[in-house]
TILO-298098 format. One line per field, with one value per atom (N, C-alpha, C): atom name; residue in three letters; residue number from 1; x, y, z. Coordinates in steps of 0.05 Angstrom, whole numbers, plus 5000, padded with zeros to 4 digits. Layout:
// TILO-298098
kegu = [CA  ...]
marmar = [ALA  ...]
loro = [NUM  ...]
u = [X  ...]
v = [Y  ...]
w = [Z  ...]
// end
This chain:
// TILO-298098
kegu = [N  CA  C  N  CA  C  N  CA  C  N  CA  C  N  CA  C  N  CA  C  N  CA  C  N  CA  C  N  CA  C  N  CA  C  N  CA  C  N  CA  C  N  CA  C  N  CA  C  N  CA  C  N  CA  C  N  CA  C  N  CA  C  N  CA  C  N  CA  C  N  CA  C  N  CA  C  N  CA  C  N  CA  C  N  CA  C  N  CA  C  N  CA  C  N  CA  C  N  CA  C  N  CA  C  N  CA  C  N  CA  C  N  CA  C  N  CA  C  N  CA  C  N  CA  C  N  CA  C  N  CA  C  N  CA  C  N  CA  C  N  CA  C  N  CA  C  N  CA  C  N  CA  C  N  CA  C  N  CA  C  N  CA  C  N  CA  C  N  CA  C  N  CA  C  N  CA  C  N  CA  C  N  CA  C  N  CA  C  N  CA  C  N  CA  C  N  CA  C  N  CA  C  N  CA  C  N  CA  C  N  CA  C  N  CA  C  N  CA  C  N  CA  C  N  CA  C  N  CA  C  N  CA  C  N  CA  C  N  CA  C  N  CA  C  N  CA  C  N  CA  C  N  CA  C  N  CA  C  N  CA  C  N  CA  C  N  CA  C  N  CA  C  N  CA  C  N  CA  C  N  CA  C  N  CA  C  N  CA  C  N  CA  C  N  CA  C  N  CA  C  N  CA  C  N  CA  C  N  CA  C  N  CA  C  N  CA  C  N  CA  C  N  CA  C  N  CA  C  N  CA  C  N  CA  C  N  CA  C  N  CA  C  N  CA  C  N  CA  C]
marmar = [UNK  UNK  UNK  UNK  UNK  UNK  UNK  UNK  UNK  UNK  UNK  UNK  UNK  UNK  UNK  UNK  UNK  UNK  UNK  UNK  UNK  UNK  UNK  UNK  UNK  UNK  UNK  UNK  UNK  UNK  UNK  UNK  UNK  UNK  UNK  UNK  UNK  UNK  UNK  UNK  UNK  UNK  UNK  UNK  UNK  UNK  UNK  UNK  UNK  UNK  UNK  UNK  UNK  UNK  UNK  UNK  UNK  UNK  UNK  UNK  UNK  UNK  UNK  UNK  UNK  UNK  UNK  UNK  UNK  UNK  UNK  UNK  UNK  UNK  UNK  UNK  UNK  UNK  UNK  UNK  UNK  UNK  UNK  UNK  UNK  UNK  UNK  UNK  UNK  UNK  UNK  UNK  UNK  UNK  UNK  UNK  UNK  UNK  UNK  UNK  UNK  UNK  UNK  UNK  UNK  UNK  UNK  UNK  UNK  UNK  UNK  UNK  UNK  UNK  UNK  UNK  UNK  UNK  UNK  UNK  UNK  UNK  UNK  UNK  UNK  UNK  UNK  UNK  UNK  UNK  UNK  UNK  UNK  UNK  UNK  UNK  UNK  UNK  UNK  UNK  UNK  UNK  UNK  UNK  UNK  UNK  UNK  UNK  UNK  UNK  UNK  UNK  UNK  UNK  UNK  UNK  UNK  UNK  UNK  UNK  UNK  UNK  UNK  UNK  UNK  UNK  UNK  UNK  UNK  UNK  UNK  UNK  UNK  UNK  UNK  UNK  UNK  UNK  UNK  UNK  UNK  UNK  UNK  UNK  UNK  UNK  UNK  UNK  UNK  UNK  UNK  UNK  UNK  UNK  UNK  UNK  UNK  UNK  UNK  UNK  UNK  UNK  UNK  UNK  UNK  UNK  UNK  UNK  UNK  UNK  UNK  UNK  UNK  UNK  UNK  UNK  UNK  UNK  UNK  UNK  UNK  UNK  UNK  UNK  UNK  UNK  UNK  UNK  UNK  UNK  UNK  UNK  UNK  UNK  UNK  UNK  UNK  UNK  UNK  UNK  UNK  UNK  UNK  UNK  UNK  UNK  UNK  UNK  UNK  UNK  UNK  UNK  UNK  UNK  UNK  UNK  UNK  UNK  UNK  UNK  UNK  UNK  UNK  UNK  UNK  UNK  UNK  UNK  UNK  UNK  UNK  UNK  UNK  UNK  UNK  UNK  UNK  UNK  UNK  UNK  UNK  UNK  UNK  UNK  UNK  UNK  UNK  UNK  UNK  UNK  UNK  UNK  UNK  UNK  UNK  UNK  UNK  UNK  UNK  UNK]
loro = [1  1  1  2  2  2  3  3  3  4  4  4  5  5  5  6  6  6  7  7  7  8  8  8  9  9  9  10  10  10  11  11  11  12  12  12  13  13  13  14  14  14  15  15  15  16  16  16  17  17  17  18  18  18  19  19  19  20  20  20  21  21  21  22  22  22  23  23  23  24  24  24  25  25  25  26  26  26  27  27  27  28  28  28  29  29  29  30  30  30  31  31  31  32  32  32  33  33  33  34  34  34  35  35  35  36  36  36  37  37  37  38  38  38  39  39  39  40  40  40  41  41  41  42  42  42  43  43  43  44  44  44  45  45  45  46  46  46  47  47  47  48  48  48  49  49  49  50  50  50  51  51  51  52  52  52  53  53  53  54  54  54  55  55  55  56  56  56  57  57  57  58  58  58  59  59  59  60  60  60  61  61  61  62  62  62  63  63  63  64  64  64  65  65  65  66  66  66  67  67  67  68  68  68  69  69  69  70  70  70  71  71  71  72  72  72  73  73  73  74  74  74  75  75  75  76  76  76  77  77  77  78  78  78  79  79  79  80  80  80  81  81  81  82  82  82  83  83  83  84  84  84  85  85  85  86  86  86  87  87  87  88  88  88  89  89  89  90  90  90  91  91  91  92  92  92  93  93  93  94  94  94  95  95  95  96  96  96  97  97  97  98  98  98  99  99  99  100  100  100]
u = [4379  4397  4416  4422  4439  4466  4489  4515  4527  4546  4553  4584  4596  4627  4638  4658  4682  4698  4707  4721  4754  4770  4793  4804  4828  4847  4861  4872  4886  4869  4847  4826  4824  4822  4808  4840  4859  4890  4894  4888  4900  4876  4844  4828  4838  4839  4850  4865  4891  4905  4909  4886  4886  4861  4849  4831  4848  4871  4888  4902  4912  4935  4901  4888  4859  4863  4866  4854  4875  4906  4935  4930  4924  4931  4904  4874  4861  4875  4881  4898  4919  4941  4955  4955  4923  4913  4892  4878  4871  4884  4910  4922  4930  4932  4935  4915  4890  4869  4855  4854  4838  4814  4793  4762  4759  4748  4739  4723  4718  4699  4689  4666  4654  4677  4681  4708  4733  4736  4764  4783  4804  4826  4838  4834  4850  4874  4895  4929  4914  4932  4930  4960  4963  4996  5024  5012  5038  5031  5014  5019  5038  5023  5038  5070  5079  5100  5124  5111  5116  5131  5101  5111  5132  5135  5149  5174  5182  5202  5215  5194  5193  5188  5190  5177  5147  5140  5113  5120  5133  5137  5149  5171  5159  5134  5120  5092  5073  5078  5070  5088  5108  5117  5105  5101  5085  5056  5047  5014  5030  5040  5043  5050  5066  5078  5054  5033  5013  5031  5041  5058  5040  5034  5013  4987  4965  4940  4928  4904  4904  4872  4872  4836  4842  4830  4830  4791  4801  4771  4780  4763  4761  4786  4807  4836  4853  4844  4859  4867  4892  4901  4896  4886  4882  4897  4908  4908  4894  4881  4878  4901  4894  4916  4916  4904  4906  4920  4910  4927  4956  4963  4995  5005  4991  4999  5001  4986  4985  5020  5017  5036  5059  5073  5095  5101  5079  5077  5088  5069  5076  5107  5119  5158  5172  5158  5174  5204  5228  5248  5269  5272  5282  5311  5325  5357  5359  5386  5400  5427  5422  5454  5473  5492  5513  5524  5532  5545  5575  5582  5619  5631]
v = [6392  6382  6405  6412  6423  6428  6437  6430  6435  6417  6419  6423  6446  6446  6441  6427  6415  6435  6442  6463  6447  6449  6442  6444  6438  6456  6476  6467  6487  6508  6504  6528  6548  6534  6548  6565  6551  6565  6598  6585  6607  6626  6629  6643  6655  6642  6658  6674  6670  6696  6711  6712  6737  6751  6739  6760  6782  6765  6777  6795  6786  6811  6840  6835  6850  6865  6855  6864  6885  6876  6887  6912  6915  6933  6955  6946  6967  6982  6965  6971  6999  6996  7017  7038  7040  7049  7061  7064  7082  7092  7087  7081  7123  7123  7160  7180  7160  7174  7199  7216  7238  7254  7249  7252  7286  7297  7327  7330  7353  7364  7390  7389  7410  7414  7400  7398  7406  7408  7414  7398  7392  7372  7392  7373  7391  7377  7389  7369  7370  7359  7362  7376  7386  7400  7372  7352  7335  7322  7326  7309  7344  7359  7386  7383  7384  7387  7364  7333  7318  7322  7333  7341  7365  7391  7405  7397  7384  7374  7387  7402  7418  7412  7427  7413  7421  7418  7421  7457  7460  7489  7504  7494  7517  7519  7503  7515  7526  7531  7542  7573  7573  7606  7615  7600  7613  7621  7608  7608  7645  7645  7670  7684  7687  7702  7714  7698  7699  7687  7673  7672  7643  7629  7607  7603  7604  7605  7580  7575  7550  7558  7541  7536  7517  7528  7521  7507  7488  7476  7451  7460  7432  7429  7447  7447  7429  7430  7414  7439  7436  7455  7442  7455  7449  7460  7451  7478  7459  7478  7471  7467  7440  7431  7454  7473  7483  7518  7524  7539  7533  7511  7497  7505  7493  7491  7523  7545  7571  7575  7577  7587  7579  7550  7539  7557  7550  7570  7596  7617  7643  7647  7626  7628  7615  7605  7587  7605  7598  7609  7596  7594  7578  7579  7560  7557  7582  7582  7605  7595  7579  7562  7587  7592  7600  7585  7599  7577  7588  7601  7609  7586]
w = [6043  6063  6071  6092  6109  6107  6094  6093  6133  6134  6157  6158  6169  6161  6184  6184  6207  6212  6227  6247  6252  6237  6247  6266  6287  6301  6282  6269  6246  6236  6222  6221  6244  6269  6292  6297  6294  6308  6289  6260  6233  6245  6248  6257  6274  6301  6316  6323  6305  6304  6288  6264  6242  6264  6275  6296  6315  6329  6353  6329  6310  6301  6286  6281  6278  6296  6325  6349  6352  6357  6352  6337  6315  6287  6304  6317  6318  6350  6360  6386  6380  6353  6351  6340  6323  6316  6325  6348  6368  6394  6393  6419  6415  6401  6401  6393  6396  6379  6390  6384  6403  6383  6395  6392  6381  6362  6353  6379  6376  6409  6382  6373  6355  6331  6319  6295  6301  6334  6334  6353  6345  6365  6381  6412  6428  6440  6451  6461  6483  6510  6528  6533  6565  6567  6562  6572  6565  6540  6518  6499  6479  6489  6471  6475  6511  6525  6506  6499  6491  6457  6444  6420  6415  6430  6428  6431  6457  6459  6488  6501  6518  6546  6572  6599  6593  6614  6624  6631  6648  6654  6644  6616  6595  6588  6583  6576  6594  6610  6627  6630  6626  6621  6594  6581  6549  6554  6576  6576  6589  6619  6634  6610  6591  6582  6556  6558  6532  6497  6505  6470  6459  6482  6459  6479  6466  6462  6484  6504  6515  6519  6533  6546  6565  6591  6624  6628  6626  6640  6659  6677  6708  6710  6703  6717  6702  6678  6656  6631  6631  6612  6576  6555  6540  6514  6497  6468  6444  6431  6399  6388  6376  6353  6330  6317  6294  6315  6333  6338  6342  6355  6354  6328  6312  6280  6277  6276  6264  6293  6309  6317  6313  6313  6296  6263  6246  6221  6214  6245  6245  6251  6275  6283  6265  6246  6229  6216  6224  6211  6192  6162  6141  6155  6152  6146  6134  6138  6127  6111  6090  6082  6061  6069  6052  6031  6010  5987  5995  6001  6014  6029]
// end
């Protein structure tokens, strides 16, 4: 014989929203996600501009100036995330605290 299970409202309500907050949690959790392209992450100019804390056209005097690293395809400015990282690294300058 067959078991047959009854479907509450209450079942169907509590389901329904451990699905939506599911849905929620993968929502903010791809919402910044950016894809490897051959093992490597690339910014775009306003997510870099963003993180630096910078315009857009400072980064764009850095590209003229050669001080950070990019890649130009179909008119989209690009940088590697691990070059970001090596160049932050390389300027990195410690505090300087006095005990006086």
């Amino acid at each position: 014989m067959l078991g047959q299970d009854i479907i509450t409202k209450d079942y169907f309500a509590d389901l329904y929203g451990r699905i939506r907050k599911a849905m929620e949690q993968h929502e903010q959790a791809t919402q910044h996600y950016r894809p490897l392209l051959d093992g490597v992450r690339y910014m775009t100019d306003k997510e870099l501009s963003q993180m630096l804390k910078v315009s857009r056209h400072t980064l764009q005097q850095y590209r003229n100036k050669g001080l950070i690293p990019f890649t130009y395809c179909q008119g989209k400015v690009l940088y590697k995330e691990q070059d970001v990282q090596e160049l932050l690294e390389r300027n990195y300058q410690p505090a300087k605290w006095s005990s006086e």
